[in-house]
N, C-alpha and C positions, 0 to 999 in steps of 0.2 A: 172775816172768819173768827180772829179772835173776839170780836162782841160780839158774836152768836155763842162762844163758849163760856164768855163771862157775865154773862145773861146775871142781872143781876149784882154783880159789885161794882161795875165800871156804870155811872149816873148815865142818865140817857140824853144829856145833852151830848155829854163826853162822846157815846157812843153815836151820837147822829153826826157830829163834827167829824170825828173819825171816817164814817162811812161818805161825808161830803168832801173828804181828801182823799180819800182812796180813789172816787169816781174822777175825779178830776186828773189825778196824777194819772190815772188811766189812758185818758183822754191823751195826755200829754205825751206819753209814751207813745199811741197810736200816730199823735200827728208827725213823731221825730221816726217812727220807724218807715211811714210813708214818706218822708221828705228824704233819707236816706236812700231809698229803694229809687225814688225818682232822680238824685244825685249821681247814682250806682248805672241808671239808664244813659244819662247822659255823658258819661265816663264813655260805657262802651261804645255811645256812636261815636266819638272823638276816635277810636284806638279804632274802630271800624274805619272812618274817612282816613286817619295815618297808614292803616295798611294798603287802600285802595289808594294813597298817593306812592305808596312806596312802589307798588304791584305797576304802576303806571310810570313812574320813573319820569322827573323833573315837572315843570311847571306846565298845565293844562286849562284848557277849557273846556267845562263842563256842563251840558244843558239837562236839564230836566234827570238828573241824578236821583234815582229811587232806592232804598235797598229797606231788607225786610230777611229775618231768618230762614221764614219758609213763605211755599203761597199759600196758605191760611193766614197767615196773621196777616196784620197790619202794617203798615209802612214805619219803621225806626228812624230811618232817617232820609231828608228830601234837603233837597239843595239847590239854590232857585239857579233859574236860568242866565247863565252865561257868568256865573261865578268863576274865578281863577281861585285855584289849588297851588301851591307850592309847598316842595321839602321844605 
């Protein structure tokens, strides 16, 4: 934005470099806020399987374990079969 306003004093290399770090820094921002959000996903199935070991109380075995917020979406979290769970 500011080399669309300085149209003119700032040389146009300056202002192509500028606009070729901007686009990039962009970029880089987008990949750290998705890598975040998928971090943030994986969080809650953790704090999701701790509640459903709490809810279950001591050590279990588990077959074909599915869970999902609602039944529209998608499966969050799967758990292969005949895994052991403990507090």
């Amino acid at each position: 934005m500011m080399v669309v306003l300085l149209k003119g004093q700032v040389p146009a290399a300056l202002a192509g470099l500028a606009l070729t770090y901007a686009a990039h820094i962009s970029g880089v921002f987008q990949f750290t806020i998705r890598l975040l959000s998928e971090t943030e996903s994986r969080f809650i199935s953790v704090e999701r399987m701790q509640t459903a070991i709490q809810v279950l109380g001591g050590s279990r075995k588990i077959f074909n374990l599915k869970m999902r917020g609602n039944q529209d979406l998608t499966f969050c979290l799967r758990v292969a079969p005949g895994c052991e769970l403990e507090k």
